[in-house]
C-alpha positions in Angstrom: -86.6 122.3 226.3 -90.0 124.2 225.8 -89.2 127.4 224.4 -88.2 125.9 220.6 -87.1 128.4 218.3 -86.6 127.6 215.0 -86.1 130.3 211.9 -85.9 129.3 208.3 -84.4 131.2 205.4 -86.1 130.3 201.9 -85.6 132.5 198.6 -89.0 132.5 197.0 -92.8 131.2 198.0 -93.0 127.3 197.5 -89.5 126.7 198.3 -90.6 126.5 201.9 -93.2 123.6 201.2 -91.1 121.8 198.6 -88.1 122.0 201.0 -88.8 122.1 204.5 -92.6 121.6 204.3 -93.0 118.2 206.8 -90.4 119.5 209.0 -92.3 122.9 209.6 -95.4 121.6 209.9 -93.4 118.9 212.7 -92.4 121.8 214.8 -95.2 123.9 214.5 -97.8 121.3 215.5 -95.5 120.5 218.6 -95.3 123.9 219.8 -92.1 125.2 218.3 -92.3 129.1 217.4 -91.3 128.6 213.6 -90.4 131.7 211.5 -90.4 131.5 207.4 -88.2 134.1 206.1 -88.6 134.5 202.6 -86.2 136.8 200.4 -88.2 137.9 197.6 -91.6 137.5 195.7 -90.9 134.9 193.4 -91.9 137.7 190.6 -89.8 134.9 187.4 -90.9 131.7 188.5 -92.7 130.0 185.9 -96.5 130.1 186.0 -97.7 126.1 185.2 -101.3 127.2 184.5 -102.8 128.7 181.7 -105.9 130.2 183.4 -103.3 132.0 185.6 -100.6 133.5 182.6 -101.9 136.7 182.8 -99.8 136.9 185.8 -96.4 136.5 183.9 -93.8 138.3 185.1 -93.7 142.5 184.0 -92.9 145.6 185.7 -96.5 145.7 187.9 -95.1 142.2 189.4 -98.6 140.7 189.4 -97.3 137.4 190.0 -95.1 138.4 193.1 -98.4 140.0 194.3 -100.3 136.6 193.4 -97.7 134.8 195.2 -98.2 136.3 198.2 -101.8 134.9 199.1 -100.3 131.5 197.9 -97.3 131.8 200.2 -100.2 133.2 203.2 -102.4 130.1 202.0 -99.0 127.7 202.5 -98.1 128.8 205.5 -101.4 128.0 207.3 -101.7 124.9 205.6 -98.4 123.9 208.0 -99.4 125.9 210.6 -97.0 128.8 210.3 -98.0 131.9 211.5 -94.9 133.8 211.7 -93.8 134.8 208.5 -92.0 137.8 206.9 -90.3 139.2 204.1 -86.9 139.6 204.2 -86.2 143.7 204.4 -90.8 143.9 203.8 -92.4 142.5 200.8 -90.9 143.2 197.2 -88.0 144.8 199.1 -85.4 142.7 196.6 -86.5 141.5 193.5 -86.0 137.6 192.3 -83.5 137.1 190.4 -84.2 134.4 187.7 -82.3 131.6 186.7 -78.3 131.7 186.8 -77.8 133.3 183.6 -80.6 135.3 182.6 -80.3 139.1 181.8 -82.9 139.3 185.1 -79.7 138.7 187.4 -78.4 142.3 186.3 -81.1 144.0 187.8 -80.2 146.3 190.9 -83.0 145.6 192.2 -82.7 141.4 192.1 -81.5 139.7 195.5 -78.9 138.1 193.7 -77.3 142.0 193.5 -78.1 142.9 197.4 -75.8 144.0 199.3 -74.4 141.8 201.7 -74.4 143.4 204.6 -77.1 145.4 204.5 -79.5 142.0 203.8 -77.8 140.3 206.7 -78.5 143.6 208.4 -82.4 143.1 207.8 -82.1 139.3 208.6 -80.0 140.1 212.3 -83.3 142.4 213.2 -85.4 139.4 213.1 -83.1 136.8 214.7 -82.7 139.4 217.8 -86.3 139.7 217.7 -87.5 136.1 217.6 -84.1 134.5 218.8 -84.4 131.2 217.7 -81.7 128.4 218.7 -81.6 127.2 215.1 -81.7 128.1 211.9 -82.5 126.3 208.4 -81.3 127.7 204.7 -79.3 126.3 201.7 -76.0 125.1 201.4 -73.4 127.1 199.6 -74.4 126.0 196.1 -78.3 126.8 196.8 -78.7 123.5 196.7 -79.3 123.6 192.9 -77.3 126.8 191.8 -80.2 129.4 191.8 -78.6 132.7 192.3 -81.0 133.6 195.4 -81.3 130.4 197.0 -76.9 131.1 196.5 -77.6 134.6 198.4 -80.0 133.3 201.2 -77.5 130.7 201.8 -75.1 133.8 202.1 -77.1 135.9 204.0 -78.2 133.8 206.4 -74.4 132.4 207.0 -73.3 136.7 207.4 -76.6 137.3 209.6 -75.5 134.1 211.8 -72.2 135.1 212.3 -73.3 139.3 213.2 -76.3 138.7 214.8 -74.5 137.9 218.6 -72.0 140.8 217.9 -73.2 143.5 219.6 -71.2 146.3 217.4 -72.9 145.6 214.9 -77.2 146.6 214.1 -79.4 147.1 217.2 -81.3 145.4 219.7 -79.9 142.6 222.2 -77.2 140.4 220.6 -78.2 136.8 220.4 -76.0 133.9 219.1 -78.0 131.3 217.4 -76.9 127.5 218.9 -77.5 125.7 215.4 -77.4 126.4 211.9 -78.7 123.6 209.5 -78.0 123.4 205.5 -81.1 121.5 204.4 -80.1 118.6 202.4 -81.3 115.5 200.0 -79.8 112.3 200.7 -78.7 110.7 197.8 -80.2 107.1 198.8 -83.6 108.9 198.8 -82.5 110.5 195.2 -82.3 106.5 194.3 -85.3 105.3 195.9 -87.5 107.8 194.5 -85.8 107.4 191.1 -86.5 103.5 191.5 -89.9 104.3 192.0 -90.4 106.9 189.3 -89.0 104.3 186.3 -91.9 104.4 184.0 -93.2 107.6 184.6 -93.0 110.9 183.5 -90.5 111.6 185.9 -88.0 109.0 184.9 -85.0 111.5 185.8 -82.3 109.3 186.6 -79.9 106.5 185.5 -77.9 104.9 188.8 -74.5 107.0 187.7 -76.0 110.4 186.9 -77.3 110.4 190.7 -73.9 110.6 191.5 -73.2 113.7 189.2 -75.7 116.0 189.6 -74.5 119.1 191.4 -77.3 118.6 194.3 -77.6 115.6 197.0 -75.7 114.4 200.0 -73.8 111.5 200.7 -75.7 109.6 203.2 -72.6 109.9 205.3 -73.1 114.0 205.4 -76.7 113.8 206.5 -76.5 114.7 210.0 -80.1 115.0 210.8 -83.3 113.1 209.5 -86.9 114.8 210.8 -90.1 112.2 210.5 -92.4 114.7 209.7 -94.5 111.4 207.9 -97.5 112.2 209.8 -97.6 115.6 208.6 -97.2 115.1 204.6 -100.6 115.5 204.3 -99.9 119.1 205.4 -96.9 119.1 202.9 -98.9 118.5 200.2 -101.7 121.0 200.6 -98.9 123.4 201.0 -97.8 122.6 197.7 -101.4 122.8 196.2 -101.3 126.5 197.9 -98.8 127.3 195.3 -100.9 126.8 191.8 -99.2 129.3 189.9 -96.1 126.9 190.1 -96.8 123.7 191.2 -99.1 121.1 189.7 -101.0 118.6 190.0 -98.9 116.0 187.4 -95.6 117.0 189.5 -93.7 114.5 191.4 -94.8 115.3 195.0 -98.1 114.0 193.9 -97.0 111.2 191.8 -95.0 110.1 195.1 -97.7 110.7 196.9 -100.1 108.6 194.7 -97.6 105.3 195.2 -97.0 105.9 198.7 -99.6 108.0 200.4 -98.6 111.5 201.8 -96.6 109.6 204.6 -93.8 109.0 201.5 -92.9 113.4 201.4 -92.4 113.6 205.1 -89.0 111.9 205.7 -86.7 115.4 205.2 -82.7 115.9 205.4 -80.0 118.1 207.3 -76.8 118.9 207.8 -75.6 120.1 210.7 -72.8 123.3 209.5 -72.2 125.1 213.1 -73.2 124.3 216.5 -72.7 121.2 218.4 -73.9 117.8 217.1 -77.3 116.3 219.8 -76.8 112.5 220.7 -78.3 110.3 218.3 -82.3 109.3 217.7 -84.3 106.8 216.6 -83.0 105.9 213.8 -85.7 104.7 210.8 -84.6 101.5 208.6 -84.1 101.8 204.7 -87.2 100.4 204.0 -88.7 103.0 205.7 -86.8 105.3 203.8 -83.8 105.8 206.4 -80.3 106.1 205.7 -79.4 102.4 207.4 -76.3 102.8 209.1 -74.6 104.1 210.9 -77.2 105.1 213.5 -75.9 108.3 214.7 -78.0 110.6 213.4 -80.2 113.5 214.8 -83.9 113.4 214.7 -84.3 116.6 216.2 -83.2 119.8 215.0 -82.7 120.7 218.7 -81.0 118.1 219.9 -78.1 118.6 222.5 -79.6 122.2 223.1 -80.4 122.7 226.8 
């Protein structure tokens, strides 16, 4: 297959390098036409250096602007040059933490209208087509209210965008849609490695009950995108405002070279499952058996 196709739905700038960074830089490098959708500005997230808290949030959104030469400055450290804002830039507003009075704004993503988000999502899958898309599972993966409603949106745009009552342009039905995941032997490796540190997050039981991770067993796809951590990382530096030095993609990094962020997780949530890859060993940060597992996003698509 030559014409690749692949569209990703993130909620704010750095989520796509934090995320899905190796795996977009994978496909991009290869040929693939990748597409970075991202839903809003990232006008609450948490500014991590002084010299840049003038920025904080406030009405003139100066961090949401700021953002926006970070995300620009991300996406061509992995090689993305197709990227948009969902509906244009600072069309829906973030929302904040689950919680916060910010979710009660009108104009926060987390309050968008369903249909009429999915609506500006559809335009660009009929546009670009792609055979397979990326976002959150239902839960956001950690229970942000807009990685929630990209997860939502995404799944309403899927399921509209090859009915051809609904929007304009050609109808095109997607082949794949992928929640991205974290496999919970990772969460234990990396926690093995981080005893000691700053980062010393997890006992061996609370792994288990955190409301984010995978069972090994639900991972349907793993993409080696080792080669391409170094691109990962200077992603991640794109985005200073939020992102640090002292943060544990560097500390990682530090013990076991950029190779150690580029191992990244799926699960396959529509579309039919591709025949099995080569499969990487648990020392090698694989998932062991069984050996079933995609290590393609494409796989099984003709």
């Amino acid at each position: 297959m030559t014409d690749r196709r692949l569209l990703l739905v993130h909620a704010h700038p750095d989520d796509e390098s934090s995320g899905t960074g190796a795996t977009m830089a994978k496909y991009a490098a290869e040929g693939t036409h990748v597409t970075l959708v991202t839903c809003t500005l990232g006008e609450e997230g948490e500014i991590v250096v002084p010299d840049l808290a003038h920025l904080a949030s406030s009405e003139e959104n100066r961090l949401g602007e700021h953002r926006v030469g970070e995300l620009e400055a991300a996406c061509k450290a992995l090689g993305v040059d197709d990227h948009r804002f969902l509906g244009g830039p600072g069309r829906w507003r973030d929302s904040g933490m689950m919680g916060e009075p910010t979710n009660d704004d009108p104009r926060c993503f987390w309050r968008a209208d369903l249909d009429e988000a999915a609506g500006e999502l559809v335009e660009i899958i009929r546009e670009v087509r792609p055979q397979v898309i990326v976002t959150y599972d239902e839960n956001g993966f950690y229970g942000h209210p807009d990685h929630i409603q990209a997860y939502r949106v995404a799944w309403r745009a899927f399921e509209l965008s090859g009915d051809p009552s609904f929007g304009t342009g050609e109808p095109w039905q997607v082949a794949k849609f992928y929640f991205l995941a974290m496999a919970k032997s990772s969460m234990r490796r990396i926690a093995e490695q981080m005893r000691g540190t700053d980062f010393d997050f997890f006992t061996e039981e609370s792994i288990d009950e955190v409301p984010f991770g995978s069972q090994d067993d639900e991972i349907s796809t793993v993409i080696d995108g080792r080669e391409y951590g170094a691109a990962k990382l200077d992603a991640l530096r794109a985005h200073r405002s939020q992102i640090s030095q002292d943060m544990p993609w560097f500390v990682l990094s530090e013990r076991f070279g950029p190779e150690g962020l580029g191992l990244e997780y799926f699960r396959l949530v529509a579309g039919e499952r591709g025949p099995a890859g080569r499969q990487l060993s648990p020392e090698d940060w694989g998932l062991g058996e069984p050996f079933d597992r995609e290590d393609d996003l494409f796989a099984g698509i003709g």
